[in-house]
ZARO-528959 format. One record per residue: x, y, z of N, C-alpha, C in turn. Coordinates in steps of 0.05 Angstrom, whole numbers, padded with zeros to 5 digits, always signed. Layout:
% residues N
XYZXYZXYZ...
END
This chain:
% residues 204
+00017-00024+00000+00000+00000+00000+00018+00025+00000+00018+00040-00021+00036+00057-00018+00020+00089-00011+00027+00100+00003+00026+00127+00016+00011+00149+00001-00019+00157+00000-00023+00172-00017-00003+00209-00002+00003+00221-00026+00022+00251-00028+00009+00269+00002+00029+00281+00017+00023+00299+00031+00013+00324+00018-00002+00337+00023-00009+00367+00011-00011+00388+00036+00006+00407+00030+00011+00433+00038-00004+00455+00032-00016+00472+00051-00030+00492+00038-00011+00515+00048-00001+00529+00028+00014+00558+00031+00000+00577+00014-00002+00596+00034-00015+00620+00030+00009+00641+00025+00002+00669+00012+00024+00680+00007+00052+00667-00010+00049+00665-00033+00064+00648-00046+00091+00656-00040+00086+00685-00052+00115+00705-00060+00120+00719-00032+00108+00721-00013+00117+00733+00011+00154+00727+00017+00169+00719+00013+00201+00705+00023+00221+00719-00002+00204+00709-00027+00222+00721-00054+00212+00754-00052+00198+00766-00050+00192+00791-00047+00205+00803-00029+00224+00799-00014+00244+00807+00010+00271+00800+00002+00274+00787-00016+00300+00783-00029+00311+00754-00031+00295+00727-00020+00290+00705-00010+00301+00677-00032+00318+00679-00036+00326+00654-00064+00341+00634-00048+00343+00609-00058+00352+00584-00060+00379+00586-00063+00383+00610-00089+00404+00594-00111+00428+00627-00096+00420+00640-00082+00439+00660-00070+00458+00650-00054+00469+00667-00038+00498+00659-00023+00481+00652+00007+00497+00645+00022+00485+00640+00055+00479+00671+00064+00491+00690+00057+00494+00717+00078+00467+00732+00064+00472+00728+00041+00444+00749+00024+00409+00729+00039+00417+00704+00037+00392+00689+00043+00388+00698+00066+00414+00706+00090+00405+00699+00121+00399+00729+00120+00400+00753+00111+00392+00776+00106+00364+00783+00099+00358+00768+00076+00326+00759+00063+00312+00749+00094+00312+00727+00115+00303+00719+00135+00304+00731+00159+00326+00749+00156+00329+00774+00177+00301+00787+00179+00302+00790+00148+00272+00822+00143+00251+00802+00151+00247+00782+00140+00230+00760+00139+00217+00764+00166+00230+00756+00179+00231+00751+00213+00209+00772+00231+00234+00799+00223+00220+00817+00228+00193+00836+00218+00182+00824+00202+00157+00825+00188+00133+00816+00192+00136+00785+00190+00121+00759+00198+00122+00741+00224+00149+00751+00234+00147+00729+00261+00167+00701+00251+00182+00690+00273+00188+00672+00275+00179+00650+00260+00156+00648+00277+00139+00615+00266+00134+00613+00239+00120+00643+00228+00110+00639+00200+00131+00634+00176+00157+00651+00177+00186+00641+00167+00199+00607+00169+00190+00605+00195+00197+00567+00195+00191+00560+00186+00163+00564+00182+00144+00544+00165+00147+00545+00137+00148+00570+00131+00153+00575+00097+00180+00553+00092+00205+00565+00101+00223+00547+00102+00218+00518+00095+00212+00511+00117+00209+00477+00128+00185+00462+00094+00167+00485+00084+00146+00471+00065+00156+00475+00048+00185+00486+00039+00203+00497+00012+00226+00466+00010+00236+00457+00040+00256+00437+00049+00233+00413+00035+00211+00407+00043+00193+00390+00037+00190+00382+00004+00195+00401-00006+00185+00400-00035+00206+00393-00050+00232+00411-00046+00260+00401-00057+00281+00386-00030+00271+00360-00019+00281+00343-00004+00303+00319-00027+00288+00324-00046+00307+00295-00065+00311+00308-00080+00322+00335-00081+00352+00353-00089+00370+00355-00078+00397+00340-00063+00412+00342-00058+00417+00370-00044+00422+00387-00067+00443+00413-00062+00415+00437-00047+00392+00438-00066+00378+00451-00046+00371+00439-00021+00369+00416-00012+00361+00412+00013+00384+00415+00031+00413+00415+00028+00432+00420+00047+00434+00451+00048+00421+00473+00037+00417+00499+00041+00396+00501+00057+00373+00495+00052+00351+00498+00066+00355+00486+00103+00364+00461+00096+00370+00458+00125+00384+00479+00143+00409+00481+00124+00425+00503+00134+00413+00521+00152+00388+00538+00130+00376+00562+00139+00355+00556+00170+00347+00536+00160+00327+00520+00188+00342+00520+00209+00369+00507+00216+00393+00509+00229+00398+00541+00243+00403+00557+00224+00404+00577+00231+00384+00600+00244+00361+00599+00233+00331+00607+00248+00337+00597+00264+00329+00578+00273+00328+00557+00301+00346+00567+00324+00367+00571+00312+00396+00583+00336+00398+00615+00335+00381+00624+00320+00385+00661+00330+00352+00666+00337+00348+00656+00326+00303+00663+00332+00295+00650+00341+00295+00631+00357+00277+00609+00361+00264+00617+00400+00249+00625+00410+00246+00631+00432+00257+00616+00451+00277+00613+00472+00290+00600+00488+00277+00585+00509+00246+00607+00521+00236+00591+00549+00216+00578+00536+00212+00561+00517+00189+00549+00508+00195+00517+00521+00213+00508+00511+00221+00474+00518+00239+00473+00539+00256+00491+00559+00268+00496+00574+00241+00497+00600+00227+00517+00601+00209+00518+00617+00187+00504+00625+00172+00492+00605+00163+00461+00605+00171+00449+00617+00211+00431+00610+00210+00414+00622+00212+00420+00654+00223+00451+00655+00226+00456+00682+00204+00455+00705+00186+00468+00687+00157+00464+00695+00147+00434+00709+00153+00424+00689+00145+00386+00692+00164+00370+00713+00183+00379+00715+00206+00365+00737+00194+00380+00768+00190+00410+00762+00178+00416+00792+00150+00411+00801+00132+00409+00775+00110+00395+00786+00113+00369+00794+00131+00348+00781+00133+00321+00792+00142+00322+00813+00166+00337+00822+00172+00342+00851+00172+00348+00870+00140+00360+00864+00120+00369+00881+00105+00349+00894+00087+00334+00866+00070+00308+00869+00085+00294+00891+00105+00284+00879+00122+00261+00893+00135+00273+00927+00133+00299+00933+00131+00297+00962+00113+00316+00974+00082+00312+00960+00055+00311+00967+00049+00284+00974+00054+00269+00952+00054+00244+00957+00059+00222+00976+00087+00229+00988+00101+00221+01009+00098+00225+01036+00094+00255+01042+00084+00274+01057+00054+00249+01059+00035+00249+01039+00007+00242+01045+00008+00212+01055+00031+00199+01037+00023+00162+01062+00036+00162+01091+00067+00176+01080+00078+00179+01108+00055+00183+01144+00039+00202+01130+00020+00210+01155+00001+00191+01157-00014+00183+01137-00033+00158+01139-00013+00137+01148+00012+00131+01137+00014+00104+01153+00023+00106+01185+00023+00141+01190+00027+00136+01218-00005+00142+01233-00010+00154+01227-00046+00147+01232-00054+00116+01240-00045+00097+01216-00063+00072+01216-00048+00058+01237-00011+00062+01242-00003+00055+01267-00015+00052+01290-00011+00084+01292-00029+00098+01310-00055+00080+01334-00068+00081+01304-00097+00066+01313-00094+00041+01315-00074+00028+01303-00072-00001+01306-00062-00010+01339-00042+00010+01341-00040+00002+01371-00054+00008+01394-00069+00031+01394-00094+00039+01404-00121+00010+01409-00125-00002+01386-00138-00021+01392-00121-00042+01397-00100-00051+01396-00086-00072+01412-00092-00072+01443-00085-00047+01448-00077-00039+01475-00108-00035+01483-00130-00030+01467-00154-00035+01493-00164-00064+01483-00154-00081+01465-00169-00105+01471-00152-00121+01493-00119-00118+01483-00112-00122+01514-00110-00125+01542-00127-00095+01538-00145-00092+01573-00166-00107+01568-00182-00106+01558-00209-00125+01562-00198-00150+01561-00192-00163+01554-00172-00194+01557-00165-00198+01585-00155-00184+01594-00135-00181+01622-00157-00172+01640-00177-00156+01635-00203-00151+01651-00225-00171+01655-00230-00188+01633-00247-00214+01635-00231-00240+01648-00202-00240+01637-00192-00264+01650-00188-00261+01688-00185-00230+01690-00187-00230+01716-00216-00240+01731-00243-00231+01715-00263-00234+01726-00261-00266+01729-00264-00278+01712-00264-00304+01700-00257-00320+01733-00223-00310+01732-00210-00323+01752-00215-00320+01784-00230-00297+01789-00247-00289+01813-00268-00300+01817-00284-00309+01791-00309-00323+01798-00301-00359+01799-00283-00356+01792-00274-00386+01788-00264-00398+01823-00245-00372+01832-00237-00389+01864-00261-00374+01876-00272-00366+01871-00297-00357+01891-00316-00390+01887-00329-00397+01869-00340-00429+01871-00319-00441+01875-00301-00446+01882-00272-00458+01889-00275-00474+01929-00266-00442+01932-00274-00436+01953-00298-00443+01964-00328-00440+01962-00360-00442+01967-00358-00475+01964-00351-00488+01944-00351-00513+01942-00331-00535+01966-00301-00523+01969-00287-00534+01999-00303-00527+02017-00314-00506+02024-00325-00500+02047-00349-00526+02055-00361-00530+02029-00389-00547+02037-00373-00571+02040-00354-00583+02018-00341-00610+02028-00330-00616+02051-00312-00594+02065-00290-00601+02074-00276-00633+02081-00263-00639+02059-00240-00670+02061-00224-00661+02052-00205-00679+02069-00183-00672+02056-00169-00700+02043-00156-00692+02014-00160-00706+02000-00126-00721+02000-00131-00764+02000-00102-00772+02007-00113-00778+02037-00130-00765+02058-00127-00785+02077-00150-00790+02095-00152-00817+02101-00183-00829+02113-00191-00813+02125-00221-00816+02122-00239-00809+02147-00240-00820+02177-00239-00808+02196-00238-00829+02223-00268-00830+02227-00273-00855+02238-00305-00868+02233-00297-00869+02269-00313-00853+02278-00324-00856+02305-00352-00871+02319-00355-00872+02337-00384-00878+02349-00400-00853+02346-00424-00859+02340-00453-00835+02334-00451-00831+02360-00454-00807+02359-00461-00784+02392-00492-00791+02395-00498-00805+02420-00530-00808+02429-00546-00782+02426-00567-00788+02420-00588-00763+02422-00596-00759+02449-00596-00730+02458-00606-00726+02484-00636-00719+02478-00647-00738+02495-00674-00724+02488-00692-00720+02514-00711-00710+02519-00724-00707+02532-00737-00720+02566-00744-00717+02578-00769-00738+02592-00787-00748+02583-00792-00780+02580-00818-00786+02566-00816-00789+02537-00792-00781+02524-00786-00780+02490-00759-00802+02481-00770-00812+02461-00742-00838+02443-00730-00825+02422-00710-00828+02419-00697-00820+02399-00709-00833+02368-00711-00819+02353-00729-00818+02335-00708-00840+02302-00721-00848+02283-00699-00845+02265-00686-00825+02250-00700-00799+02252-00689-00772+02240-00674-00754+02276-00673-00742+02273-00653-00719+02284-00678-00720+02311-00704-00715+02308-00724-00707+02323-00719-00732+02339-00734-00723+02366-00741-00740+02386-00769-00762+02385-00784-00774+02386-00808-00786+02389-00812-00796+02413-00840-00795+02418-00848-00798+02452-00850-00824+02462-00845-00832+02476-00834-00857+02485-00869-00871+02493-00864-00896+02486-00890-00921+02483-00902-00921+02520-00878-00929+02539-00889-00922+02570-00870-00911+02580-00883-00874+02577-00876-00859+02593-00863-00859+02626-00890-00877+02632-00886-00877+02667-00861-00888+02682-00845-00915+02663-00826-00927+02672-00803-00911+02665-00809-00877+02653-00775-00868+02655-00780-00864+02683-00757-00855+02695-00740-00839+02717-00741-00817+02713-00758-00806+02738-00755-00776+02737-00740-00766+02751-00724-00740+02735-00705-00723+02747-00704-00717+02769-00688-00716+02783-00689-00703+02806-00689-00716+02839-00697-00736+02829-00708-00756+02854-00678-00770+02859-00676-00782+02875-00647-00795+02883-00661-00831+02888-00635-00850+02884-00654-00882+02888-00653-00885+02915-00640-00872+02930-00636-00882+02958-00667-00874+02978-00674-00855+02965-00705-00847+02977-00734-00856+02964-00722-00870+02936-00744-00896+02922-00740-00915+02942-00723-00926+02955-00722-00950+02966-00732-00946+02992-00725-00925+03009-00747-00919+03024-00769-00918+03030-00777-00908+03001-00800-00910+03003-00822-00938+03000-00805-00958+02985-00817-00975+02975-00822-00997+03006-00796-00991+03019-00804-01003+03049-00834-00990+03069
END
């Protein structure tokens, strides 16, 4: 597929040769012609004339190493200085800005999220250490409540004694629970108080 032709639109044909402007002149008369040029039309509009004249006689040898020439030369006496200088300068101090906005902005978030991360360490830690304490208070407290009701001690026998008699009453039997019950013939207890030596007296 081959390339359909670039087309150029130039306006002002003769504007360059009307100032004295030829190909086929010396370097000094041409750079004289571009002098006036310059100062007429401006920078840009001279380049361009140039650069669409380079375009057309490119596969002529001898005119295109003139024309460059002159492009060469525009470029290094006219060409505005802070255009690509200030840009990039521009662009290096905005990036150098970003990049310690940038830095500046996690730096602080990641001491923030520190921050807070140890913040909640440190109160679930207390609550940990606050429950295990409860935990362990309610634990020897039934600890405790539970020896108290057992008391054994554990590893060595019980000593098995004789049951302590029930004291009970005048007239009352010791019952099978704790209580007393009233005895079947009262009359044959012994009453208090009396001595046998004055039963037998009497019985004489």
């Amino acid at each position: 597929m081959s390339r359909s032709p670039v087309r150029i639109k130039i306006k002002n044909i003769n504007s360059l040769s009307s100032l004295g402007y030829r190909i086929a002149f010396s370097s000094k008369d041409r750079q004289n012609a571009l002098e006036k040029a310059v100062n007429k039309y401006g920078y840009l509009y001279v380049m361009r004339k140039v650069n669409a004249i380079y375009i057309f006689n490119k596969n002529n040898p001898k005119m295109s190493k003139k024309l460059v020439a002159d492009k060469k030369w525009l470029m290094k006496n006219y060409k505005p200085k802070s255009s690509r200088k200030s840009r990039k300068t521009s662009r290096r101090k905005s990036s150098r800005k970003s990049r310690k906005t940038s830095r500046r902005k996690s730096r602080k978030s990641s001491r923030k999220s520190r921050k807070t991360s140890r913040r909640k360490s440190i109160k679930s830690s207390r609550k940990s250490r606050k429950t295990s304490r409860r935990k362990s208070r309610k634990s020897s407290r039934k600890s405790r409540k539970t020896s108290r009701r057992k008391r054994t001690h554990v590893g060595r026998p019980r000593k098995v004694g004789r049951p302590k008699k029930r004291v009970c009453g005048p007239g009352e039997e010791p019952g099978p629970t704790k209580k007393c019950k009233p005895r079947k013939h009262p009359g044959r207890h012994r009453k208090p108080g009396r001595p046998r030596s004055s039963r037998k007296s009497s019985r004489k």
